[in-house]
C-alpha positions in Angstrom: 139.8 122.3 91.2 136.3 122.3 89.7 134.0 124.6 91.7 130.1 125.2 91.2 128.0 128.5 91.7 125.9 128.1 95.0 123.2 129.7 92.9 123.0 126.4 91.0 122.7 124.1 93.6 119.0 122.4 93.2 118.1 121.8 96.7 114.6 120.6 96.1 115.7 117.7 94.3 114.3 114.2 95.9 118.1 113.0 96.1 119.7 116.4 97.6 121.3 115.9 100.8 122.9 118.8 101.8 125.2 117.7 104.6 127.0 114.6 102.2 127.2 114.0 98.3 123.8 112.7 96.8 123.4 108.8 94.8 123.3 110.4 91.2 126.8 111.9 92.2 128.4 109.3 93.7 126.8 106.9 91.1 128.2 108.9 88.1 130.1 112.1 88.9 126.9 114.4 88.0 126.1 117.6 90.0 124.1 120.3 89.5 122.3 122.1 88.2 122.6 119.7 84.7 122.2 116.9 86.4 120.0 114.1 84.5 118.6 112.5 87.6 117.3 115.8 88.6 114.0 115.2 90.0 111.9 118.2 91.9 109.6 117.5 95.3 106.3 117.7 94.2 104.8 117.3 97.6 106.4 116.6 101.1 104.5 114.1 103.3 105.5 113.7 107.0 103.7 110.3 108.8 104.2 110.7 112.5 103.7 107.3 114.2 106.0 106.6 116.8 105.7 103.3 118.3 104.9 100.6 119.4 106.5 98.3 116.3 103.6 96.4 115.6 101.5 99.4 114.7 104.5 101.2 112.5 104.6 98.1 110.6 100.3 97.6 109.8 100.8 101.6 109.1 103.5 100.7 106.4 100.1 100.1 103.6 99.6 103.2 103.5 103.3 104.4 101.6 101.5 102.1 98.8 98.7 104.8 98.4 100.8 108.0 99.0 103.3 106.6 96.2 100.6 105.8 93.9 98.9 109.4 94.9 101.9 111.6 94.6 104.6 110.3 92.6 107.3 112.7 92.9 106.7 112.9 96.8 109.5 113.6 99.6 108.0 111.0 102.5 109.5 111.5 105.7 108.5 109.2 108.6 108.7 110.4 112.5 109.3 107.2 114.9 110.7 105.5 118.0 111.5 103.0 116.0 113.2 103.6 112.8 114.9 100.1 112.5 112.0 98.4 111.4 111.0 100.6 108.1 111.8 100.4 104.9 114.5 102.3 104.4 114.4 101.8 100.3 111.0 103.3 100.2 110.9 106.0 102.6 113.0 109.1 101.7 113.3 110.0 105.1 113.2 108.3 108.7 113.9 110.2 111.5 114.5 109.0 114.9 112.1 110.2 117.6 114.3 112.9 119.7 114.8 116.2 120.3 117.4 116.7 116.9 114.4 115.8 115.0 111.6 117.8 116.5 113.8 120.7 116.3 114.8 119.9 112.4 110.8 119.2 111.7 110.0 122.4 113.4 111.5 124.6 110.9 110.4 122.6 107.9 107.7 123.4 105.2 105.1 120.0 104.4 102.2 120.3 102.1 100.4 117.1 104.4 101.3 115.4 107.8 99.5 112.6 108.9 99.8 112.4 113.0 98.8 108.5 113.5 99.3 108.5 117.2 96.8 109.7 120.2 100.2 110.3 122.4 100.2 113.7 123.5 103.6 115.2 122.5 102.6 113.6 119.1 99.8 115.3 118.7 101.3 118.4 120.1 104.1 118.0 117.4 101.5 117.9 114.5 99.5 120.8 115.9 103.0 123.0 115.7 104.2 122.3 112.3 103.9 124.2 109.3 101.3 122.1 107.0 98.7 122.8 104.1 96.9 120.0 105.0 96.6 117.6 108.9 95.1 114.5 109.1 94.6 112.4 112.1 95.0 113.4 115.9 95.5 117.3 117.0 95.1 118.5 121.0 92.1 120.0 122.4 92.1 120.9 125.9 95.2 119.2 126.5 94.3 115.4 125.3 94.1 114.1 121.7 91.5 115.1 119.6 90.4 114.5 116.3 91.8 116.6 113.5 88.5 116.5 111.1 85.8 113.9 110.8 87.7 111.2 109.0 89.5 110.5 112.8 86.0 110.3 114.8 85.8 106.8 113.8 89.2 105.5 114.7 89.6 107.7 118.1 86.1 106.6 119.5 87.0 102.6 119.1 89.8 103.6 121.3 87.9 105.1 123.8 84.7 103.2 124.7 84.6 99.6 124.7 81.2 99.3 123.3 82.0 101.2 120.2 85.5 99.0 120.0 83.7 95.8 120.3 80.8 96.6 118.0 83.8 97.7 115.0 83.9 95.6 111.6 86.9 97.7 110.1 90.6 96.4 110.2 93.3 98.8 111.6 94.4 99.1 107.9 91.3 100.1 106.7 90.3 102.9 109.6 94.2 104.6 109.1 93.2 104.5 105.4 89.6 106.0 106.4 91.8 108.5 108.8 93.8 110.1 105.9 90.8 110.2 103.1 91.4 107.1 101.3 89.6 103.9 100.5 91.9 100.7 101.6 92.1 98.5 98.6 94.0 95.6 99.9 97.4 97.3 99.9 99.9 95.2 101.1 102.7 96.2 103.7 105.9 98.1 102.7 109.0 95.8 104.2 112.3 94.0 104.4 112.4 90.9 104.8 116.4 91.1 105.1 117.1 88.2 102.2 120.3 90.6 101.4 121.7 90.3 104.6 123.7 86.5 104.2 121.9 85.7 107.3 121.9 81.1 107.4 119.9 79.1 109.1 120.1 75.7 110.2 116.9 74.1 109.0 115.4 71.1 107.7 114.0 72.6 104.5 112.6 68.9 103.2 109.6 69.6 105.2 107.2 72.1 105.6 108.4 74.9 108.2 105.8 76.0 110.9 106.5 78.6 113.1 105.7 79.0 116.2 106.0 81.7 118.2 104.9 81.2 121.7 105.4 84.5 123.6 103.2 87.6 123.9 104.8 90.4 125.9 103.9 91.6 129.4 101.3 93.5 128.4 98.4 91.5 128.2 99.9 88.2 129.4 95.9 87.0 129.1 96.5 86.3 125.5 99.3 83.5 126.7 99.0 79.9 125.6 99.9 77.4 128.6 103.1 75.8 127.2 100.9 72.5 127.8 99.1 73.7 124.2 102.2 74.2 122.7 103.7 70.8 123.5 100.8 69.0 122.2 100.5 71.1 119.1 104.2 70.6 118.9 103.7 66.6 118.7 100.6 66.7 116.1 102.3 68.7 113.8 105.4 66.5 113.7 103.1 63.2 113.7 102.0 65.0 110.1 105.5 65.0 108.8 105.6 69.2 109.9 108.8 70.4 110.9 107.9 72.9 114.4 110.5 75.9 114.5 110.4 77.7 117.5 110.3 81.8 117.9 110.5 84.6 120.1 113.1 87.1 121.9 114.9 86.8 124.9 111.9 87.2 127.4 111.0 83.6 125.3 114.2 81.9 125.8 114.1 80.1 129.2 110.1 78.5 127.4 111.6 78.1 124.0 114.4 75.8 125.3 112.1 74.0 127.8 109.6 72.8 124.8 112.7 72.0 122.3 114.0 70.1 125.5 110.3 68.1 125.6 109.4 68.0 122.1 112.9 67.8 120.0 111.1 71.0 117.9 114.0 73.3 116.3 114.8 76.3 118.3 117.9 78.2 117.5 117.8 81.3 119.7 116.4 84.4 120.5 118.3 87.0 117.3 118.0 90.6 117.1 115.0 91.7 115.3 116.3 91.8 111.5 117.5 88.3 112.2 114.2 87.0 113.3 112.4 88.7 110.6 114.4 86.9 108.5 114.3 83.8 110.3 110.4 84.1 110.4 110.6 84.6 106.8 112.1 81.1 106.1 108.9 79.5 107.6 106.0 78.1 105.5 103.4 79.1 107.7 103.3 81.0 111.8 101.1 80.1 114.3 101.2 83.5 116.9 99.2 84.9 119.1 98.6 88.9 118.5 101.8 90.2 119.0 105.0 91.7 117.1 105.6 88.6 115.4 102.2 88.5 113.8 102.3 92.1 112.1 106.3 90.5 111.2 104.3 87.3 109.7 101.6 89.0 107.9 104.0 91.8 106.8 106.1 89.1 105.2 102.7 87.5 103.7 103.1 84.5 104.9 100.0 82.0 106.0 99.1 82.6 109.3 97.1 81.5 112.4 96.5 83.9 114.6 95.2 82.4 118.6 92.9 85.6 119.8 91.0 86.4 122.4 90.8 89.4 124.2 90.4 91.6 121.4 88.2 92.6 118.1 89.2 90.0 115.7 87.7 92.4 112.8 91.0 94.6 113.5 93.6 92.2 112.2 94.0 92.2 108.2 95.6 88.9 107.5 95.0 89.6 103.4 93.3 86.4 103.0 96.1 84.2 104.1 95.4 82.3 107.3 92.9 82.6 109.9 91.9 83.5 113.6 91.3 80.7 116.2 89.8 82.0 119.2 88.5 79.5 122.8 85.4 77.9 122.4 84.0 80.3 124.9 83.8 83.5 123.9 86.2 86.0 126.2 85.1 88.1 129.0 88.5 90.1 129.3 88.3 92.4 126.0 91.5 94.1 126.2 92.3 92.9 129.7 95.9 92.5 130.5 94.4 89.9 133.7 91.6 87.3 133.3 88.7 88.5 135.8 88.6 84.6 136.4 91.7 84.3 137.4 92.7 81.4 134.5 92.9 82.6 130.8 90.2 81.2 128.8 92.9 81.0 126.1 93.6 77.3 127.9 90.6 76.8 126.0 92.0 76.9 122.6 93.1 73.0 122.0 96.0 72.4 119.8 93.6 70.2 117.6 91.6 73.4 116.7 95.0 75.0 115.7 96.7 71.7 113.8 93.2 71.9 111.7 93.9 75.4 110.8 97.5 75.0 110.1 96.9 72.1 107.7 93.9 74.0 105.8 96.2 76.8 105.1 99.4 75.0 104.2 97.1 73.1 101.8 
């Protein structure tokens, strides 16, 4: 039986796992410590951002940058929701738990970038052993800027005026956060081609997607289904084939306007199914939610419908454009209108057909 000496194990190799037998050895037969592939950590990186999805995927920009910065980097990624990274270009993904506080507590990074204001976040990033912190630390029990490169990103968060009166994207003030310049780097994901997924679709015409939910969060950024219908009817009076999105909450709507309008909805799919499915389409008509980091993430054209919030934070890379109402919104980041009807009404689906045909063109 061919035995090794313990003493010749290379543990801080980028592809030792310690627990089951790493890709060079699997791939080949190769073990240490003459192993070919053997390829030392230069630097280990931990990015804490938990949730929700929409931000984990506009944070994914920045494993462009840390790549491109340190080449021979272990990245290791802290999150609720480890489902939606890319699991091809992150070394490590953790699941946010107790397993994985405890394993990170005993580890050794040379940076850790703690992108989230939730407490036991920042609590988290003020424990662990790190030459350098970036982001969000505790002071006097809330979230607190780490250095000066967070002022900028955690006062938009908690003053209105200062949030309303921001010109930077999201992109660009997480970039800002961690000491860098953002250049236009694109999101880091999957769009889930390899997965055999098939769709029913009537690919001889343009797909536009439309996905007509927004969560129960901030149900002010709703469109009435009204809008939708209409849009629904101008876009297949232009020879546009309407494919409807969204998750469960959406199905009960979704049917209704296939039902009214004969657009294509085949269900509500678990989420690497409708990122796939939303990857089939031409072009996505959303309003901000999940599906529009999803759309821009898969840089496709989009129209975004916004109102209650600072349309300078969305990076949509020069592909699509924001609608808003006619009148501008007195609800910034209200989850109610104070008028009691949405101003998002407001928004005609002839503004939004005019967008969709400048971008598809």
């Amino acid at each position: 039986m061919e035995t090794i000496g313990i003493a010749g194990i290379k543990t801080d190799c980028i592809f030792f796992k310690g627990d089951l037998p790493c890709a060079p050895h699997k791939k080949s037969g190769v073990h240490c410590p003459d192993c070919p592939s053997y390829q030392a950590i230069e630097t280990r990186i931990l990015i804490i951002k938990l949730g929700a999805i929409g931000d984990v995927i506009r944070t994914t920009p920045l494993l462009r940058k840390i790549r491109k910065e340190y080449p021979n980097c272990k990245i290791t990624w802290l999150t609720q929701t480890p489902s939606i990274l890319p699991a091809s270009e992150i070394n490590e993904i953790l699941k946010y738990d107790f397993a994985s506080v405890l394993y990170l507590q005993q580890c050794k990074f040379d940076i850790v970038f703690n992108l989230d204001k939730d407490k036991d976040a920042c609590a988290l990033a003020l424990q662990l052993d790190s030459n350098q912190k970036f982001g969000y630390t505790l002071k006097d029990g809330v979230a607190y800027p780490m250095n000066d490169l967070a002022n900028h990103k955690y006062t938009t968060g908690l003053f209105d005026t200062v949030s309303k009166a921001n010109t930077k994207s999201y992109v660009k003030e997480i970039f800002e956060m961690v000491s860098w310049n953002f250049e236009g780097e694109e999101y880091v994901f999957d769009n889930h081609e390899d997965k055999g997924f098939q769709w029913n679709l009537n690919r001889s015409k343009k797909l536009i997607g439309l996905n007509t939910g927004c969560g129960d969060r901030w149900t002010t950024r709703l469109w009435p289904d009204e809008n939708w219908v209409s849009l629904i009817h101008l876009l297949q009076q232009a020879g546009y084939e309407p494919v409807l999105l969204g998750g469960e909450q959406e199905h009960s709507k979704n049917e209704s306007l296939a039902k009214v309008t004969n657009a294509t909805y085949l269900g509500h799919f678990s989420l690497p199914m409708f990122i796939n499915l939303t990857y089939q389409m031409d072009l996505v008509v959303t309003q901000v939610t999940m599906a529009m980091h999803i759309s821009v993430a898969l840089q496709k054209q989009t129209v975004l419908m916004n109102n209650i919030f600072n349309p300078y934070e969305f990076e949509l890379y020069g592909r699509g454009e924001i609608v808003s109402p006619s009148k501008p919104c007195e609800c910034y980041f209200a989850g109610k209108c104070k008028h009691g009807a949405s101003c998002m009404k407001d928004l005609s689906p002839e503004t939004v057909f005019e967008a969709v045909k400048k971008h598809l063109n």
